[in-house]
C-alpha positions, 0 to 999 in steps of 0.5 A, a space after each residue: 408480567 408474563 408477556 413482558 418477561 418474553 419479550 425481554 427474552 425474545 430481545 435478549 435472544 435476538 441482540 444476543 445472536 446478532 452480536 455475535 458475527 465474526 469481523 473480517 479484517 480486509 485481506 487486499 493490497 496496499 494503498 499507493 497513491 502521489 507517485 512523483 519522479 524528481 527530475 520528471 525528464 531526467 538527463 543521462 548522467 542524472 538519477 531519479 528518485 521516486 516517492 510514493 505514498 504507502 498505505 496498509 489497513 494491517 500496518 506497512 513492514 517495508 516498501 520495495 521499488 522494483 525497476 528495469 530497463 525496456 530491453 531487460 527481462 529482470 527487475 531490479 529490487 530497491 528497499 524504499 526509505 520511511 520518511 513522514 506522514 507514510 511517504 517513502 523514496 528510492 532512487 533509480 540510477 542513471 542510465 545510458 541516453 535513451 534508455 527507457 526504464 520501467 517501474 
């Protein structure tokens, strides 16, 4: 009998302090994923709007579009639209002919 009540506390002990491990909760960037410009090729006169699929473990608060031109040093800061199944949209304006613009 006495052996068996050591092993119940050995296992006991032992579940006790495996059990006891502190999980952390991942602490890294947001997933982005399924990023479509409509119109691909855009004319000059015409805008571009870009969704994205946004994605957080911890939950997503807002989703920011930055975007310039090529010869601009700053960006431009665009709140992007909450639409369904985690997807989001902002528009970029249109821009002179041959104007190469980054996002």
């Amino acid at each position: 009998m006495k052996i068996l009540n050591i092993i119940a506390a050995i296992f006991l002990t032992a579940t006790l302090i495996s059990s006891c491990v502190k999980d952390e909760i991942f602490d890294g960037p947001a997933a982005i994923s399924n990023v479509v410009a409509t119109p691909v090729a855009p004319l000059s006169t015409e805008s571009v709007t870009l969704g994205a699929t946004v994605i957080d473990l911890k939950g997503v608060v807002s989703v920011n579009l930055l975007y310039r031109t090529t010869t601009g040093g700053t960006f431009t800061n665009v709140a992007m639209v909450s639409g369904a199944s985690h997807t989001y949209q902002a528009v970029i304006p249109a821009f002179p002919k041959d104007t190469k613009v980054g996002y």
